[in-house]
Every structure is written in structure tokens, then in C-alpha cells.
C-alpha positions as CSV (number, residue, x, y, z in Angstrom):
1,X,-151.5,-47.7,-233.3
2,X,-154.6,-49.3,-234.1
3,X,-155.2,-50.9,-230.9
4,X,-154.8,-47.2,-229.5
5,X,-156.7,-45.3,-231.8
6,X,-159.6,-47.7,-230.4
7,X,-159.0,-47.3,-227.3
8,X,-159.2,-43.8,-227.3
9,X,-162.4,-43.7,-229.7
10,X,-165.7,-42.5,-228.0
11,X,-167.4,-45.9,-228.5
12,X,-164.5,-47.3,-226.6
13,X,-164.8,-44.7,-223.8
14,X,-168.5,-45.4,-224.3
15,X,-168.4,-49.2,-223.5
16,X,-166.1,-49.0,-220.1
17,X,-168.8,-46.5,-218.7
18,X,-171.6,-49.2,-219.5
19,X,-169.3,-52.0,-218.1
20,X,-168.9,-49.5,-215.0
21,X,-172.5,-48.6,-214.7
22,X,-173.4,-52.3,-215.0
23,X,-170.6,-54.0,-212.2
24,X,-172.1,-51.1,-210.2
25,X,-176.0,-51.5,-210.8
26,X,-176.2,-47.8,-211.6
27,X,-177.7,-45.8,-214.5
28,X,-175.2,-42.7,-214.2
29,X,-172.0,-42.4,-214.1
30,X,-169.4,-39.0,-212.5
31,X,-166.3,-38.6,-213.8
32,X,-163.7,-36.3,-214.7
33,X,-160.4,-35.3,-213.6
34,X,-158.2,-33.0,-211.4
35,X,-155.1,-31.0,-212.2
36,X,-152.9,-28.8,-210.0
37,X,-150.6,-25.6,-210.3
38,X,-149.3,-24.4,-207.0
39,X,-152.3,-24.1,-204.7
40,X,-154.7,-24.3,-207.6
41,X,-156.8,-26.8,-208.8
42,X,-159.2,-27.1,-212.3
43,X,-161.6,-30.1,-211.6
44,X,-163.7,-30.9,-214.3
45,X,-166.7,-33.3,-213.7
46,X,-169.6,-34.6,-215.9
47,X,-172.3,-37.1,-215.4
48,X,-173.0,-39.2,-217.8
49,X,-175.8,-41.7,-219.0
50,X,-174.2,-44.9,-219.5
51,X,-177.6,-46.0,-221.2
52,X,-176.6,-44.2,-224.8
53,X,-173.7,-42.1,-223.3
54,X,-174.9,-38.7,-223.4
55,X,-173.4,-36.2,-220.8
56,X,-176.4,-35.1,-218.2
57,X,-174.5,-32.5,-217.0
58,X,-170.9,-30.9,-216.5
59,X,-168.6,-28.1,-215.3
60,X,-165.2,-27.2,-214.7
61,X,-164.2,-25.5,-211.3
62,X,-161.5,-23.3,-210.6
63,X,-160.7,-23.4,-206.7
64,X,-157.9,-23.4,-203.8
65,X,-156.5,-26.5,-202.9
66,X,-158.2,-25.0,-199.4
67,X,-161.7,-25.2,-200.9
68,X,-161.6,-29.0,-202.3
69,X,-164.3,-30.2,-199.5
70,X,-166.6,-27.3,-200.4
71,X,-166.0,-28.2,-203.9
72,X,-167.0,-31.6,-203.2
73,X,-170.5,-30.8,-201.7
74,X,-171.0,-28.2,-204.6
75,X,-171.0,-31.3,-206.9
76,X,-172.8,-33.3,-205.1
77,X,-175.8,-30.8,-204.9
78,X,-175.5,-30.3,-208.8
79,X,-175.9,-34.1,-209.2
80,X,-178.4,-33.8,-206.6
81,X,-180.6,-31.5,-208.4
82,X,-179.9,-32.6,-211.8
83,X,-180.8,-36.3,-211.0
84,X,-183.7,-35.2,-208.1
85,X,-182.0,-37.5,-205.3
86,X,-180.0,-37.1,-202.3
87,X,-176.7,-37.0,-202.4
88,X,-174.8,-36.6,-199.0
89,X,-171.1,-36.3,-199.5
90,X,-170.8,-33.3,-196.9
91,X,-171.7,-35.6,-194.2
92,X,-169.5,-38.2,-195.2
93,X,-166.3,-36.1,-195.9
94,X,-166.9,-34.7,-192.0
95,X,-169.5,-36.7,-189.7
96,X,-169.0,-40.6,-190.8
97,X,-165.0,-40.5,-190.0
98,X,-164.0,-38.4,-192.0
99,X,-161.2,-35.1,-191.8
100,X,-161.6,-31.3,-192.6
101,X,-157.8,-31.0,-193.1
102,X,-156.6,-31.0,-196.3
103,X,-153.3,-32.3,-195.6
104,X,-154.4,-35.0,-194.0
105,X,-157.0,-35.4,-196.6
106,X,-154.1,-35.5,-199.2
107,X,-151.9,-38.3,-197.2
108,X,-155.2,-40.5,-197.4
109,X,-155.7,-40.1,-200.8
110,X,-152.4,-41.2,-202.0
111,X,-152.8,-44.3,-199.4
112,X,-155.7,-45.0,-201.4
113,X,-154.3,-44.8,-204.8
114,X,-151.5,-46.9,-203.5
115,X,-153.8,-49.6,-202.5
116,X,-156.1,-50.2,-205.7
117,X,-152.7,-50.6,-207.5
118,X,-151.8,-53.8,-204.8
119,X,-148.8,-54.2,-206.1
120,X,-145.6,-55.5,-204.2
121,X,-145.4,-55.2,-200.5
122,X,-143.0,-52.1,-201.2
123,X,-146.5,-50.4,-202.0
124,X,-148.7,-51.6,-199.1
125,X,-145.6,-50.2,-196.6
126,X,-145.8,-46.7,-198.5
127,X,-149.6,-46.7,-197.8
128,X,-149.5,-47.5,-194.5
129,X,-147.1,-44.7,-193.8
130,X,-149.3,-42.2,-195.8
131,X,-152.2,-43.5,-193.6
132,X,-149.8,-42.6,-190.3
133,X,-149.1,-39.3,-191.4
134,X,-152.9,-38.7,-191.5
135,X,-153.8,-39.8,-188.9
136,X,-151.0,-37.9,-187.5
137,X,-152.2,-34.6,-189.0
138,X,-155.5,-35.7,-188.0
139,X,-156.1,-38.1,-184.9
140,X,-159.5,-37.9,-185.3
141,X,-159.6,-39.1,-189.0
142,X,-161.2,-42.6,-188.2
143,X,-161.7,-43.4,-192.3
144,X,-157.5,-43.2,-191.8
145,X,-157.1,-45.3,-188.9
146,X,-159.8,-48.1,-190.4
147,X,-158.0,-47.7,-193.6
148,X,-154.6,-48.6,-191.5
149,X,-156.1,-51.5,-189.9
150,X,-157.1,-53.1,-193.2
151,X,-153.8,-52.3,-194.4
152,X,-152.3,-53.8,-191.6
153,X,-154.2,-57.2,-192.1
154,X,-152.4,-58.0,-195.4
155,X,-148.3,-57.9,-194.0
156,X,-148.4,-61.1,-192.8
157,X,-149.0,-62.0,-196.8
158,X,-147.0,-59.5,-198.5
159,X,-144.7,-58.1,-195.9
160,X,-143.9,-60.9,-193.9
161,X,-140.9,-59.6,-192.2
162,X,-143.3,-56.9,-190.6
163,X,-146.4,-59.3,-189.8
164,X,-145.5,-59.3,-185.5
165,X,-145.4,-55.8,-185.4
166,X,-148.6,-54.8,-188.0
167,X,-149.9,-57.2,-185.6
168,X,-149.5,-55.2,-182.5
169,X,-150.4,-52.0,-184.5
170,X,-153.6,-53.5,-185.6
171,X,-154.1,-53.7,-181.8
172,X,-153.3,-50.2,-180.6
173,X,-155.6,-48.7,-183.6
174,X,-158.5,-51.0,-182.5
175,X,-158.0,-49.8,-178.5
176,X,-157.7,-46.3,-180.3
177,X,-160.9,-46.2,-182.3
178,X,-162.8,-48.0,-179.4
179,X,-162.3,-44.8,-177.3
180,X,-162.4,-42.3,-180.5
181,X,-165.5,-43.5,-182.2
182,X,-167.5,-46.2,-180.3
183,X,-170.4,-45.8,-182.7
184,X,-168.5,-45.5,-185.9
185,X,-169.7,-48.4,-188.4
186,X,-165.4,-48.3,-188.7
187,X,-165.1,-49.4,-185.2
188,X,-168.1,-51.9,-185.2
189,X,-166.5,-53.7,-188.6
190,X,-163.0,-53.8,-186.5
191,X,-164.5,-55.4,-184.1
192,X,-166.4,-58.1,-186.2
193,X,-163.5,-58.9,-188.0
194,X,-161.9,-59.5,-184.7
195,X,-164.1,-62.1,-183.6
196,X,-163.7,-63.7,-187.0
197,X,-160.3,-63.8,-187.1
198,X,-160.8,-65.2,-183.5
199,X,-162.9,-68.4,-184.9
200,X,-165.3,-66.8,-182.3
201,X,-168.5,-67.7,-184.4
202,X,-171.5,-67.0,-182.1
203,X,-170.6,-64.0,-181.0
204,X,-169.4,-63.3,-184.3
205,X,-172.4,-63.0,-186.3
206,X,-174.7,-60.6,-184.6
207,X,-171.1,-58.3,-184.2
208,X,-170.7,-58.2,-188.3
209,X,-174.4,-57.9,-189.2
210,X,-174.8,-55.4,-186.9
211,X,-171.2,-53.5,-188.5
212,X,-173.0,-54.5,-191.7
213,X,-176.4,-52.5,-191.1
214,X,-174.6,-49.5,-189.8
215,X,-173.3,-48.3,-192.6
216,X,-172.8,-48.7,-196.4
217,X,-169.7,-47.2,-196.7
218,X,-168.1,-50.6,-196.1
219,X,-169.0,-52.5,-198.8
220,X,-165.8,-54.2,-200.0
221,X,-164.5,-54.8,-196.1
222,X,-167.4,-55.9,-194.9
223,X,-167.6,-58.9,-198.1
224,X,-164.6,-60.0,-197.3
225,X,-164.8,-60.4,-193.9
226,X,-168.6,-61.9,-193.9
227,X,-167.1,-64.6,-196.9
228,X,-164.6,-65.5,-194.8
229,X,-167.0,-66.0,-192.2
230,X,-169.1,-67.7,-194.4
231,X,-166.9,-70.5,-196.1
232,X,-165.7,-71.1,-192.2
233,X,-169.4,-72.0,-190.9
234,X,-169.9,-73.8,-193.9
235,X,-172.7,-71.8,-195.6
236,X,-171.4,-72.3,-198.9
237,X,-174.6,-71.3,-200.7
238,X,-174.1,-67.6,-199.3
239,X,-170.6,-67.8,-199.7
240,X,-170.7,-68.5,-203.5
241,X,-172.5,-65.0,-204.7
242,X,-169.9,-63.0,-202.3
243,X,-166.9,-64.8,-204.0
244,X,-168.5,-64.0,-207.5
């Protein structure tokens, strides 16, 4: 009871927004939560400065589960305004590989959830079916199809019995996204970590800084697959900070 009571105390809640804001470099935190009835949803969001934990700004929306990507951009522009910067998430949740439909939307999300748990390989097959049904209701979702690829990559680990045929998957989605989004920073780090995985080096290393440069959104593949790359060209120094 103790242990819980400090838990749930503000100075607790207090210290995992500092630890947050400091893993991510960042000064302000967004949080909140989301709860459903039927086809409603109440999603309450506040931004908060992790420097003494006071709340910067906050509001509670009462929307369709139709609206949820207007919703999105409407928070984003109060952030915006309240912290005078730029925030872009309309583009993201349409133009960078994104979906506009809401079931497909949906299936990602709980493909998402799925993997931060990384649990057994029980969990890693249920997300890669969520990400098939997206990119079934959507087959132009690219985030869905990267998403399935990077799934894909871990079977031969955790779900050996299935590593042949993630295998071949991993094949069709990159001969999909080459022809869906040649540009995409998605397709360019698929690439790149197919001439890794490859051992082909040279070409290698203009492929993933270029997939590097093109887009942000790829932080955690992209350090995986440039460590790996790393450690096997033996620039250790480089390597060390990425592992870290």
C-alpha cells in the first residue's frame, strides 16, 4: 500500500515526466488519455512543464471516433500556438505514409501497442496480422507496410517456425513499397537495411545516410540498422553512443 500510494503521488507522477522529458531532450511533455463509448470518444490532453511540473495547457474533447484525425491536428495547433513552434501532425497522419481511414488507423494502432509490449512471439504474430489488416483496409498506408517489414525482421528470433516465409513477405512488401512510395524515407530505410543485411557495405552507406536525412520519423529503425552497420565495419567509436 505504501509502495502504491507513492506511486500514485504527484511527485511521483512528477519525476517520470522529468525522466521522460530528459531520455527525450525536451522541455514539455503531452499527455493524457482516451476513452470510448460506442462511436464516441473523450480525449483529454495537457502539456506539461517537466521543469517544475506545471500544466501549460489542457482540454478535454468530445468527438466521433470519425473525427480522431481532425482531433489530432486541433491539438497540435493548440500546442503550436501555446509553445510558438510548428507542429505538423496533419501532414504526417496523411502525406509521410500515413492513412485517412480510421479502421485502418485502428488495426495499426493496436499493432503498435503490441509491439512496445515485445513479449512472446504469440504477440509479434498478432501484430503482424493487425498490420495486414491495415494495409488491407488501406493499401496505400506505407507507415503499415514499413511497420510489417520491421515486424517481419524479428520471426527468425522469436517465431522461428515462420522465419522462411516472413522472409518472403519481407520481399513482396519491399517490391510493393518500391512501386507505392519510391520517395518515401519508409522505402529508402527498407532498402538500406537491405544492403546491410546483404554485408553489401559500399553501397550500403550512402543508401542509409541518405534514408537517414530524409526523414526523422525513423529514429529507432534507422539506429538499429546504422549500429548494426557500424559494429560490422568496425567503427566502434560510433557504434558505442548508438548502443548507449
Amino acid at each position: 500500500e505504501e509502495g502504491l500510494r507513492k506511486a500514485l503521488a504527484p511527485d511521483a507522477v512528477l519525476e517520470d515526466l522529468r525522466v521522460i522529458a530528459r531520455q527525450l531532450d525536451v522541455r514539455h511533455v503531452l499527455e493524457g488519455s482516451v476513452r470510448t463509448a460506442g462511436n464516441q470518444l473523450r480525449i483529454t490532453a495537457q502539456l506539461i512543464d517537466a521543469a517544475d511540473g506545471s500544466q501549460v495547457w489542457s482540454r478535454s474533447f468530445d468527438r466521433e471516433r470519425n473525427d480522431v484525425f481532425a482531433i489530432q491536428e486541433e491539438i497540435a495547433m493548440a500546442v503550436s500556438e501555446t509553445l510558438s513552434v510548428s507542429l505538423d501532425v496533419g501532414t504526417v497522419a496523411r502525406a509521410r505514409g500515413g492513412t485517412t481511414n480510421l479502421e485502418a488507423y485502428d488495426k495499426y494502432l493496436r499493432a503498435r501497442a503490441l509491439d512496445r509490449q515485445r513479449g512472446a512471439g504469440d504477440d509479434m504474430v498478432r501484430a503482424a496480422q493487425y498490420y495486414r489488416d491495415a494495409v488491407k483496409l488501406d493499401p496505400a498506408f506505407v507507415r503499415a507496410w514499413s511497420d510489417l517489414y520491421a515486424e517481419l525482421a524479428l520471426w527468425p528470433i522469436y517465431v522461428p517456425d515462420g522465419g522462411a516465409e516472413a522472409r518472403e513477405e519481407q520481399e513482396a512488401i519491399r517490391a510493393r513499397l518500391r512501386g507505392l512510395a519510391p520517395a518515401s524515407p519508409f522505402t529508402a530505410m527498407i532498402e538500406a537495411n537491405a544492403l546491410v543485411e546483404t554485408r553489401r557495405w559500399a553501397e550500403a552507406e550512402p543508401a542509409l545516410a541518405a534514408a537517414i536525412a530524409a526523414g526523422g520519423v525513423f529514429r529507432d529503425d534507422s539506429m538499429g540498422v546504422e549500429t548494426f552497420f557500424l559494429l560490422n565495419t568496425s567503427r566502434l567509436r560510433d557504434a558505442i553512443p548508438r548502443i548507449e
